[in-house]
C-alpha positions in Angstrom: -81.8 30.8 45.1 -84.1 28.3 42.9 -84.5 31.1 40.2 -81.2 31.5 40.3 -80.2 27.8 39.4 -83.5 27.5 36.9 -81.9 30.6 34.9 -78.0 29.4 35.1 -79.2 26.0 34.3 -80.9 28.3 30.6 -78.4 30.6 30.4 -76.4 29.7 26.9 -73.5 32.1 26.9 -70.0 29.9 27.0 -71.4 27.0 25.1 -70.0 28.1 21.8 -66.4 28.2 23.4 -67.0 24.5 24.8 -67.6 23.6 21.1 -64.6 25.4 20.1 -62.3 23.6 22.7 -63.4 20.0 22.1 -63.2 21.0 18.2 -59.7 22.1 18.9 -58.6 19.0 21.0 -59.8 16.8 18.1 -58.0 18.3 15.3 -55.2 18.5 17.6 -55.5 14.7 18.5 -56.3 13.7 14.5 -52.9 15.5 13.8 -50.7 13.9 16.2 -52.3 10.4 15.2 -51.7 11.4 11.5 -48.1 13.0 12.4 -46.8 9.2 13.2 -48.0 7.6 10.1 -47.0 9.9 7.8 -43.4 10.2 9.8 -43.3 6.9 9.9 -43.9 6.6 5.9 -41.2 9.0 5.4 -38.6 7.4 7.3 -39.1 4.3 5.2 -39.3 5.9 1.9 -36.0 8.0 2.8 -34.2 4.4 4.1 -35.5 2.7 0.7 -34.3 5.5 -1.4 -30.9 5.6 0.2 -30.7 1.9 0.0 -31.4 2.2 -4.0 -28.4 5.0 -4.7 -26.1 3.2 -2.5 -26.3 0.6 -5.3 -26.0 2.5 -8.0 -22.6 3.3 -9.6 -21.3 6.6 -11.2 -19.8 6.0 -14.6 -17.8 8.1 -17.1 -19.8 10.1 -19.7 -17.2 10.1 -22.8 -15.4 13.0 -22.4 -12.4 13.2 -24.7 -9.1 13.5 -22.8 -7.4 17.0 -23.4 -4.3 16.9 -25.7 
């Protein structure tokens, strides 16, 4: 039983997918943190955008009535 635990305690194989799963989880976690600011920055540029047109008004270009 002791060699047993002495060799699972060297044994390696596995580690590499730990390292993939905690990678994983931080780009996940970095994109949802990253997902409100930038939604967040689009909401407000859409609103001020929207806020600048409704302001403007359409005029006439000079077109010469048909005879």
């Amino acid at each position: 039983m002791i060699k047993f635990i002495k060799n699972f305690r060297k044994d390696e194989n596995g580690a590499v997918t730990v390292d993939w799963v905690v990678l994983t989880a931080a780009v996940v976690g970095l994109a949802i943190a990253a997902y409100g600011s930038i939604y967040s920055g689009a909401s407000d540029l859409t609103a001020a955008t929207e806020t600048f047109l409704d302001g403007q008004t359409v005029g006439s270009i000079g077109i010469p009535a048909a005879e």
